[in-house]
C-alpha positions, 0 to 999 in steps of 0.5 A, spaced: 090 610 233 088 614 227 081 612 224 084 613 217 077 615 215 077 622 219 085 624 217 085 630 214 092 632 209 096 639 210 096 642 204 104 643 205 108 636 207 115 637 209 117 634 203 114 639 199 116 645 203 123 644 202 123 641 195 120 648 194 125 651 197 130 648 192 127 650 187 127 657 188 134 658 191 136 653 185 133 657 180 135 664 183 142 662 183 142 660 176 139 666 174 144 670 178 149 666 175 147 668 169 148 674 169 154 676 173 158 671 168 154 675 162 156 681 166 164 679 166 164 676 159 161 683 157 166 687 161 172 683 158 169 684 151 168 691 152 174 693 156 180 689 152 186 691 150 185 696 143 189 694 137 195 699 136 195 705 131 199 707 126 206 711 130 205 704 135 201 707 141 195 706 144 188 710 145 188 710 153 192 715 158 199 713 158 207 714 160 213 710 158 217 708 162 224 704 159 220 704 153 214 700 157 208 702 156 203 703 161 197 706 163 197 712 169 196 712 176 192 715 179 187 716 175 180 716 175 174 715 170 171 722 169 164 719 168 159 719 174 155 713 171 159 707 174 158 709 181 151 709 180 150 702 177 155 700 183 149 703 188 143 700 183 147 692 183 148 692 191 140 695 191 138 690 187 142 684 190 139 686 197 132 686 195 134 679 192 137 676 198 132 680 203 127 677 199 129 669 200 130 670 207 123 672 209 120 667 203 125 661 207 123 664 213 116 663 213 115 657 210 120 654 216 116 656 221 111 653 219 114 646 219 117 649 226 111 651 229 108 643 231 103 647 234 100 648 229 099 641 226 094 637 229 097 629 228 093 624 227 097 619 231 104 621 236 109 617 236 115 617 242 122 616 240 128 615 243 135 615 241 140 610 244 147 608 242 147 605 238 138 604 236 132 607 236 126 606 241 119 608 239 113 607 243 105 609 241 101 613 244 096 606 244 102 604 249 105 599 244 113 599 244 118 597 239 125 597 237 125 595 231 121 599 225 117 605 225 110 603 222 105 608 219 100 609 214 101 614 209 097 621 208 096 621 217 100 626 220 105 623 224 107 627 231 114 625 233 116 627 241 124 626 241 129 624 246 135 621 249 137 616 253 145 617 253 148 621 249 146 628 243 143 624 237 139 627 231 133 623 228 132 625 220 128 621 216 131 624 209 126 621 204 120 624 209 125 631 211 123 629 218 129 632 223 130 633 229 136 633 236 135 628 241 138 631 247 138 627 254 133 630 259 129 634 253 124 633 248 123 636 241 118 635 236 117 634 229 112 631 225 111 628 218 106 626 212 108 621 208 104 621 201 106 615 198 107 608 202 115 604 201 120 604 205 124 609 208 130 610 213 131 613 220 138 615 221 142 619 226 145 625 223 149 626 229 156 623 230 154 619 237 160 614 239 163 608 234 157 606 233 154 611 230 154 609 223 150 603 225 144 607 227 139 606 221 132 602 222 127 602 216 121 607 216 115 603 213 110 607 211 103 602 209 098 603 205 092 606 207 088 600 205 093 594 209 093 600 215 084 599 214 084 592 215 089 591 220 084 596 224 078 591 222 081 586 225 085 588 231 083 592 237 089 598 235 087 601 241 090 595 245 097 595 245 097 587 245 092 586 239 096 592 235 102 588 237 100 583 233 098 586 227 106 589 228 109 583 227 105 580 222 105 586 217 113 587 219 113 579 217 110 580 211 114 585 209 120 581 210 118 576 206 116 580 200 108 580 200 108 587 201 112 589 195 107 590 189 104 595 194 109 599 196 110 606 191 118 608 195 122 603 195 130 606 198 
């Protein structure tokens, strides 16, 4: 278990990868949007009908037809301009799309690529209808909550028992598939302590609404204390602590130390 005095924080937790990429797709979709709505207001502006001259007719190509006027078939611009603001807009677009694929491409594989992240403390997980089950790498196992501290890196190995499951921690933007027989990996890093939740984001029986236990994330002094009274290597001692933190986190005596609360 981590000695919180040697862990080491990333420079990118997940949470910051991904709100990154919100916010550059959000603010690329905005600015894209602006200009193809000004384009189309400017378009309808320039191009509306002209007002009719003095004899009724109107300074475009046309023939009447019944006494309908409409504007001939078959006919195309004489300039050469709009072919190339075609080709430009679609060369300009490309780089745009282009563009986001290999920035979004890069920083998923960072958040892929586990082996590049050296976690202070793994944790083994195993989805089954209708839980989760976690086991530390002191031994210790549980199926109630995950506990951790925060700012550790924490390596999640994940599997199932049963059936194909998901386990996501939306508020840490952890997320992986829990396939029977196989094991995948994730990991994350909480920088502020409170609650979060584990949801199976896989549709896994008629239970599968009821698969959500509750993260929590302790504070790096309460996980300090914890160490310097208990043996965390030894998986009876830790268990102990366990179930006097989750008691007292029950009762409400860890509240005004915790920053996130869901």
């Amino acid at each position: 278990m981590p000695r919180l005095g040697a862990v080491a924080s990333l420079s990118r937790t997940q949470v910051d990868i991904f709100s990154r990429l919100y916010l550059v797709f959000l603010g690329m979709g905005t600015l894209v949007g602006i200009v193809v709505i000004s384009y189309l207001l400017y378009n309808a502006y320039k191009y509306r009908a002209d007002e009719p001259d003095a004899d009724g007719k109107y300074d475009v190509e046309e023939v009447e037809d019944d006494g309908v006027v409409r504007p001939k078939l078959g006919e195309m611009p004489s300039s050469s301009k709009g072919g190339k603001k075609l080709f430009l807009s679609f060369g300009i677009s490309a780089v745009i799309v282009l563009g986001l694929i290999i920035y979004s491409y890069s920083l998923l594989l960072y958040v892929e690529d586990t082996g590049d992240v050296d976690p202070d403390m793994e944790v083994n997980v195993e989805g089954f209808q209708f839980a989760w089950a976690y086991e530390y790498d002191n031994g210790f196992e549980t199926t109630d909550q995950l506990v951790v501290p925060n700012e550790a890196v924490v390596g999640l190995e994940v599997t199932s028992r049963d059936v194909m499951h998901n386990y996501g921690i939306r508020g840490l933007r952890a997320k992986t598939d829990a396939i029977p027989g196989q094991t995948t990996e994730t990991w994350f890093q909480a920088e502020e302590s409170g609650e979060y939740k584990a949801i199976c984001f896989e549709l896994c029986g008629n239970g599968h609404s009821n698969m959500r236990e509750d993260v929590l994330v302790v504070p790096t002094s309460v996980w300090e204390q914890g160490q310097e009274e208990y043996d965390f290597d030894d998986p009876e001692e830790f268990g102990e602590w366990y179930d006097q933190t989750i008691e007292a986190w029950q009762n409400g005596e860890l509240d005004n130390q915790l920053e996130v609360t869901n």
